[in-house]
Phi, psi and omega in degrees: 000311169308297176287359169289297180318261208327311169308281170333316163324290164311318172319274163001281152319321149298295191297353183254334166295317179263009125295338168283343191293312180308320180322292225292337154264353155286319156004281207302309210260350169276353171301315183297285199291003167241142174281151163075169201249116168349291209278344193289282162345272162293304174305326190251303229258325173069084214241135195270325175306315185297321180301322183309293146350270168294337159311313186293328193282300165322285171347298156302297186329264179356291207299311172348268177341304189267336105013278181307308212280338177307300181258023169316141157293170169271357164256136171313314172325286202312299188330261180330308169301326181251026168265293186321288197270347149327294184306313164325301176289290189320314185298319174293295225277316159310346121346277175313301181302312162331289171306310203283345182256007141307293176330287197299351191215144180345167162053194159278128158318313196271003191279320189270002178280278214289352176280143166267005157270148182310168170218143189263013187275327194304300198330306179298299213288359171233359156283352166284303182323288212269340198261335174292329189298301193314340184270343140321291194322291155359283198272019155288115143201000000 
């Protein structure tokens, strides 16, 4: 019973360190796809699109994440190896989805990311962010 708890403990702990690692690249990649610096933005500047933006970015990671471990294989390895590359692909394909939905629409996306009055382009551009994640989650099984 002690050694189950622990073991689960221990998992656990894993699995929340390399979800945070994923949080933390996605950070990274909306920091690329956005001008000017994530953190400036949000913390100093207190710019409600770019939060928006990254919430929505946590948010997927997160779901990703708890997805894989959710429908985890039954060796701890396999779990952990499709959490990593579930978050990866997720991680990527919201990206992608960020570009493509740059492309389809006027202007830079990360520049109206980056206006300090709200914008309904940040809105769109983080129901892309969380509905690509949701379409990774899908394909988890």
């Amino acid at each position: 019973m002690l050694e189950d708890l622990l073991e689960g403990a221990g998992r656990s702990l894993v699995f929340g360190i390399v979800g945070i690692g994923l949080m933390a690249v996605g950070y990274v990649l909306v920091d690329l796809l956005t001008p000017g610096k994530l953190r400036d933005l949000i913390f100093v500047e207190r710019n409600p699109n770019a939060s928006l933006l990254l919430a929505s970015n946590q948010l997927g990671i997160a779901a990703i994440v708890f997805t894989a471990i959710f429908t985890s294989y039954d060796s701890f390895g396999q779990g952990l190896a499709s959490t990593v590359l579930f978050g990866i692909i997720g991680i990527g394909i919201m990206g992608l989805a960020f570009l493509v939905l740059d492309w389809m629409t006027p202007g830079k996306l990360g520049e109206v990311i980056c206006t300090p009055e709200r914008h309904g382009g940040a809105l769109v551009s983080s129901a892309s962010h969380f509905g690509a994640a949701l379409i990774v989650c899908a394909c988890i099984s």
